[in-house]
Phi, psi and omega in degrees: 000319173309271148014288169326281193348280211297296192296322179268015186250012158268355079033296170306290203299313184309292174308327188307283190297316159349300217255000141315295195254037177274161180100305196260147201282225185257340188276345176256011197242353167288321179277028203238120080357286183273350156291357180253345175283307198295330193254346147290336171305313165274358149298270192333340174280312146343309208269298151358299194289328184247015176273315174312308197338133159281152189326325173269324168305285187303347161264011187115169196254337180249033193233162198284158142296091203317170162247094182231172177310148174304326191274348164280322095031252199316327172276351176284328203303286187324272188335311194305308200311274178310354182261324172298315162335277167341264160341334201246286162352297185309314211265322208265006179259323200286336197279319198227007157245116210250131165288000000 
């Protein structure tokens, strides 16, 4: 349930940074200060939220749990977490930000 919380508040951070940069091409969102401040903020909630996940949210609820060490675990976790993260930012700033 915890896990929910967390999924709707990157979710959130997303729609958030969308509708910051909706409209705008690259040259207006480069030249917005405070709108690229504002839209690094909700990378960082992002980042927060998927940092909280648990092992099986982040790695999928049907995919197996490698068996490596705790501190390898939590840092593979964290990496998935974030290239996905990534990705999903990158593709929702290509959507509503146009070169």
């Amino acid at each position: 349930m915890i896990d929910r919380k967390y999924l709707l508040h990157i979710q959130e951070a997303i729609d958030e940074a969308r509708e910051m940069t909706r409209g705008m091409d690259r040259a207006a969102y480069l030249g917005d200060r405070i709108r690229q401040r504002a839209v690094e903020r909700e990378v960082q909630i992002i980042g927060d939220a998927v940092h909280k996940l648990s092992p099986v949210a982040a790695r999928g609820a049907g995919r197996p749990r490698p068996k490596l060490p705790l501190k390898t675990t939590a840092q593979t976790r964290r990496t998935d977490c974030r290239s996905l993260v990534c990705a999903e930012v990158r593709r929702a700033m290509c959507t509503h930000v146009k070169d």
